[in-house]
C-alpha positions as CSV (number, residue, x, y, z in Angstrom):
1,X,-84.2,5.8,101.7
2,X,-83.3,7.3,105.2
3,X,-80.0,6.6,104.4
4,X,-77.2,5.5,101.7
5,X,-73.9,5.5,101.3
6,X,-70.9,3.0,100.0
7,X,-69.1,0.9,102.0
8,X,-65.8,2.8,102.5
9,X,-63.8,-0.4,102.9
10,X,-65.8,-1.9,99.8
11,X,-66.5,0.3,97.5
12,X,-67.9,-2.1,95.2
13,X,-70.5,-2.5,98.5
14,X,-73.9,-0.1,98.7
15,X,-75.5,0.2,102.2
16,X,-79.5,1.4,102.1
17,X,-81.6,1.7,105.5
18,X,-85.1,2.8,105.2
19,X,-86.1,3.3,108.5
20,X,-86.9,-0.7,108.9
21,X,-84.5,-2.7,107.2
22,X,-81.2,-2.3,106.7
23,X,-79.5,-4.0,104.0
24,X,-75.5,-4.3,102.4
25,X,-75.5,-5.0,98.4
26,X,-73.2,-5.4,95.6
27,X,-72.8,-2.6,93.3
28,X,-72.3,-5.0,90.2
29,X,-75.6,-7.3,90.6
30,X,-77.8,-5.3,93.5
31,X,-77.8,-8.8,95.6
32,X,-77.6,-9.0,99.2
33,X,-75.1,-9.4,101.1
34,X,-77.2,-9.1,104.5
35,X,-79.6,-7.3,105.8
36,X,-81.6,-7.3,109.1
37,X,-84.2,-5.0,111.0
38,X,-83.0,-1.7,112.1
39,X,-85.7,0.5,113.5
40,X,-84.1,3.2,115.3
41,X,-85.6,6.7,114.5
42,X,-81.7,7.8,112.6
43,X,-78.6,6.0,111.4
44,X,-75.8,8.6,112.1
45,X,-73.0,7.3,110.4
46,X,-71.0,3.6,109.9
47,X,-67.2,3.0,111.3
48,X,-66.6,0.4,108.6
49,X,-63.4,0.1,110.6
50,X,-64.3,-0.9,113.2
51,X,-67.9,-2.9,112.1
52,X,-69.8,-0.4,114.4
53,X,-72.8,2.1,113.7
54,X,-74.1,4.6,116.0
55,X,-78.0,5.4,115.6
56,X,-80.1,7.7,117.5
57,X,-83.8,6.8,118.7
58,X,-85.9,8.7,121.7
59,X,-83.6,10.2,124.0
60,X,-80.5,7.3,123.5
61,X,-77.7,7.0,121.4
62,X,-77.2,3.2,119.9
63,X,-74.1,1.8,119.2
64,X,-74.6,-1.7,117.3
65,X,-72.7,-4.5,115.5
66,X,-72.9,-3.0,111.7
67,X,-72.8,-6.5,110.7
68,X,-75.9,-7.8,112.9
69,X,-77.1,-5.0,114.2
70,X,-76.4,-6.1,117.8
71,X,-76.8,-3.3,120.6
72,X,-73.8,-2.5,122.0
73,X,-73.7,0.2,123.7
74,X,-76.9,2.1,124.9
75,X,-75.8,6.1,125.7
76,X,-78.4,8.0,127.2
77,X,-78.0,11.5,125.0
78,X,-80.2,14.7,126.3
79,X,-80.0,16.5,122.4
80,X,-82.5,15.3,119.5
81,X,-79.7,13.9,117.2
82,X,-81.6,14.0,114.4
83,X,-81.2,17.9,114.1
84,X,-78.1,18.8,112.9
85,X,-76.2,20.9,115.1
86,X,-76.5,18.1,117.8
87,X,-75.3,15.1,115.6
88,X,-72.9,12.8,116.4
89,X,-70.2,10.7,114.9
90,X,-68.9,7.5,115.6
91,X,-65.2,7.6,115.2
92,X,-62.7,4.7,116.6
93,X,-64.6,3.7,119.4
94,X,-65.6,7.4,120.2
95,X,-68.5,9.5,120.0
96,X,-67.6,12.5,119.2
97,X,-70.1,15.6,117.8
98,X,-69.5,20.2,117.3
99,X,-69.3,20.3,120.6
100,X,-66.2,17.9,121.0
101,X,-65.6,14.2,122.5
102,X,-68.7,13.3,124.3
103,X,-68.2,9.5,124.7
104,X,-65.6,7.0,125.0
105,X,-67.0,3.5,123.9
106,X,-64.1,1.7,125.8
């Protein structure tokens, strides 16, 4: 998988993407909970918060519905994202990444 983690509001919750498909299961039975198409080059992180994701794909930072993957926001973003030193974080409604706040979402 691309990425994994657990759902910090559910713990009982795994989220897998692997590059295609993302999908939310329980721990206790591996069923799904939902899943749909994601096929943005990386998944940065998950505001479980806030039900939003921010992925990165060919010069544009995504922010989308975590629970549909609906675009919300399109950011135009001049770093590769997928390196590390130019990653960013999706944090209350703001991207932020090393270098400080880039974005406000609203």
């Amino acid at each position: 998988y691309k990425f994994f983690e657990f759902d910090a509001l559910n713990p009982n919750r795994l989220v897998f993407w692997d590059g295609s498909m993302l999908s939310i299961r329980q721990c206790n039975d591996f069923s799904v909970v939902y899943e749909y198409p994601l096929s943005d080059n990386v998944l940065l992180n998950i505001d479980y918060y806030n039900n939003e994701m921010l992925t990165y794909s060919n010069g544009h930072l995504y922010v989308r519905d975590f629970l549909n993957g609906t675009l919300l926001k399109d950011i135009p973003y001049s770093y590769d994202a997928s390196y590390w030193y130019n990653r960013c974080l999706l944090i209350d409604h703001s991207i932020v990444s090393f270098m400080g706040v880039i974005y406000f979402i609203n």
